[in-house]
C-alpha angles and dihedrals in degrees: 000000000000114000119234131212156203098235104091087058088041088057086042085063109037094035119044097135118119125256101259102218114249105221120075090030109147097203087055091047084049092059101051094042088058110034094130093049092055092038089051094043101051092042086057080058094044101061097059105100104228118179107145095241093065102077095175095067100024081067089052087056092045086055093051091049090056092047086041094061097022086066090060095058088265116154107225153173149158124272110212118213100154096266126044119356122242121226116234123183131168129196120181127213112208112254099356118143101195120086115202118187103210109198130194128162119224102189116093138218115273105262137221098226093194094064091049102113106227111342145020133297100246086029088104105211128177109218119189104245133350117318092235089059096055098267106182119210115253134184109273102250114247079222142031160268083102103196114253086223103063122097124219101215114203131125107273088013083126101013096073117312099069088055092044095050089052087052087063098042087056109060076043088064093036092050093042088054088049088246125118146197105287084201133072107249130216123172137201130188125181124206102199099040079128102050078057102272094281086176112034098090094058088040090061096044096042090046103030089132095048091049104040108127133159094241129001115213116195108211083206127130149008126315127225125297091239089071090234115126119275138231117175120187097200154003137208120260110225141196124171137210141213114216115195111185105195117221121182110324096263138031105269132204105273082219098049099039112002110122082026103056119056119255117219090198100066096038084054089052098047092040087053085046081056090061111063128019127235086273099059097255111137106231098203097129112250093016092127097027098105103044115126109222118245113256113250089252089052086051084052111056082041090066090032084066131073116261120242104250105231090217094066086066093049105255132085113231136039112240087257096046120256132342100024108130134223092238093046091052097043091051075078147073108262135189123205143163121244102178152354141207134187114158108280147344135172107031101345097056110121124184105264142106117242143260098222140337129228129214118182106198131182127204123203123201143197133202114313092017112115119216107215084039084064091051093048090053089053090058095049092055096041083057087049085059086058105258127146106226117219127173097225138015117318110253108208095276089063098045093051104049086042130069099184119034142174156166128226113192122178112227096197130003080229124187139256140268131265136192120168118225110261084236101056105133096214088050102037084057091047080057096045087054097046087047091051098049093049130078083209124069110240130255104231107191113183089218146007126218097231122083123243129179098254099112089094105055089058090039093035104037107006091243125142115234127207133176122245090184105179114172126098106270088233088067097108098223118201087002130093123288085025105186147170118222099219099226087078099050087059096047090054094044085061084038104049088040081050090053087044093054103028111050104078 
């Protein structure tokens, strides 16, 4: 029997906006009129290395960022936070009386120059379809039509520049077809997201005036696979922990002492078993105690969604058995492990049992959730194993009076999770924009699996938060070969110019 759903009389609700016709849009007619000025202005941007560490060039990119808006008529200025500056800009409307916070981060994720194909990371190059299907680079046109299909690979092209490029091409369409934005706008731009947002905490609570806002919208992330625009209503927090389980002081002979000595491998091992059951659950006790349950609309618009096909990711069964789905999983703290480390294995593997062994986790969390609640829980159950605790390497006295024995050490104090309520008038209005600019009805997810910095704005500033991802989700952010397929750099530059104009 075909299941029904609730979906069709969600989008009746949140969406009630007209289909504004296609043909004849000026904004549209803008953007293919000026396909080269916005390439060429995003390649310019794209050739400023920008890793955060690198404080020479991420204040190059600061400075193009303030010619970039200043240009627009945008009033700007740094906000200082002792790394890497943020961007703030502001741009009235007469006689709005919404306020929307548009964010967008311009640093990048460190690169691997050697597994760039073909050319460097900040060597911006249009190839004429996807790499893995064989695109081919080819010179950047003087004019247009630029092809939907080709992809513009540089380091940040999809994770942020490209979107904030499009920011600015769209209050250029909206001002050459004598229109202009029906909502106060205030921008913000980090420099060190990827670095894991050190300042942005400070930056919120020591410029709270300057950044209130009525909604913020974070111009951050993929969209959906379907191609049609996406809204997203929330995001998991996220800390991470290193585990060390000591073994004898030195690596011994596996002949000589191996059954005798204990192995740190294999207590790692056992301790990291403990902490989930054959279905996937985590049974660290209170590890689900704070979650807050998804709303029966939220459940809604998840069913209403295709599932993800394990098969496609190479393995056969969701943890939790068949029929659990993604959005389902990711609406709750999770723990993984992300990596492990024992002395040695392929070639260099050597008979012998360790001298400790290393787990990097990572914990996801969602509203309500605290991050460094997750890691004290950890530690709680780690002592339940059995396990002494200690905060640096064992000296001989420890080691002697303890038979298991191990270090937690949190990586990153991390942030929490958010996730802004379906009916939120300000939101519900930026949804009824995007719908209304767009041919294709909009996917609205009520969170995404991934962690941004947004805890602060609603804790902060009591400000909701929601997601305008807008790049192709093939775009291999903070990976090698990173790109942006250009057809969606045309399509959010018409949404982001819709949310401008519409949300009023």
């Amino acid at each position: 029997m075909k299941r029904r759903t609730l979906w069709p009389t969600i989008l009746t609700v949140l969406l009630p906006a007209a289909l504004q016709g296609q043909r004849g849009d000026p904004v549209r007619a803008y953007v293919d009129a000026h396909q080269p000025e916005v390439i060429g202005e995003l390649v310019r941007f794209l050739a400023i290395p920008n890793v955060a560490s690198d404080s020479v060039n991420i204040r190059r990119n600061a400075t193009a960022l303030l010619e970039m808006m200043g240009r627009r008529g945008i009033r700007t200025r740094l906000l200082e936070g002792g790394g890497p500056p943020m961007v703030f800009g502001e741009l009235p409307a007469p006689g709005a009386r919404t306020t929307l916070l548009i964010y967008a981060h311009y640093d990048g994720q460190p690169v691997d120059t050697a597994r760039w194909v073909g050319h460097g990371p900040w060597q911006p190059v249009l190839r004429d379809r996807a790499l893995e299907r064989g695109g081919r680079i080819i010179p950047i046109p003087a004019r247009g039509p630029f092809d939907p299909e080709w992809r513009l690979y540089a380091r940040s092209s999809s994770d942020d520049k490209g979107p904030i490029v499009a920011l600015m091409a769209a209050l250029d369409a909206l001002r050459a077809s004598g229109r202009a934005p029906r909502v106060n706008l205030k921008f913000l731009f980090e420099g060190d997201e990827e670095a894991g947002s050190p300042q942005l905490e400070r930056i919120v609570r020591e410029h709270g005036a300057l950044l209130r806002s009525d909604l913020v919208v974070m111009a951050d992330g993929p969209q959906d696979p379907s191609g049609r625009p996406t809204l997203v209503f929330g995001a998991r927090g996220i800390t991470s922990a290193q585990i060390t389980v000591y073994g004898p002081n030195r690596p011994l002979h596996s002949g000589h002492y191996g059954n005798w000595a204990p192995n740190p491998a294999m207590e790692l091992a056992r301790l990291l078993a403990s902490m989930k059951n054959d279905s996937g659950r985590v049974t660290i006790r209170g590890w689900y105690d704070d979650v807050l349950p998804l709303s029966p609309e939220e459940r809604a618009a998840i069913a209403a969604l295709p599932d993800d096909e394990p098969a496609a990711f190479g393995f056969a069964v969701p943890e939790g058995g068949r029929g659990v789905r993604r959005l389902e999983s990711i609406a709750e703290p999770s723990l993984n492990v992300r990596g492990l480390s024992s002395l040695y294995v392929g070639p260099q593997a050597r008979t012998l049992v360790p001298d400790r062994a290393v787990a990097e986790l990572d914990m996801r969390v969602v509203p309500a959730v605290a991050p460094e609640r997750q890691v004290e829980r950890l530690m709680a159950h780690i002592r339940a194993q059995g396990f002494h605790l200690v905060s640096e390497d064992p000296d001989s006295a420890t080691r002697a009076a303890h038979p298991r024995i191990a270090r937690v050490l949190a990586r990153e104090s991390g942030y929490g999770g958010i996730r802004t309520p379906f009916g939120h008038p300000v939101a519900r209005r930026v949804v009824e924009a995007v719908r209304a600019g767009s041919a294709l009805p909009p996917v609205v997810i009520p969170t995404m699996g991934g962690s941004i910095p947004a805890a602060w704005f609603p804790e902060v500033l009591g400000t909701q938060v929601i997601l305008l991802p807008t790049v192709n989700p093939d775009n291999n952010q903070h990976a090698e070969n990173e790109n942006l397929r250009l057809g969606n750099l045309w399509e959010a530059i018409r949404t982001f110019a819709a949310v401008m104009e519409g949300t009023r």
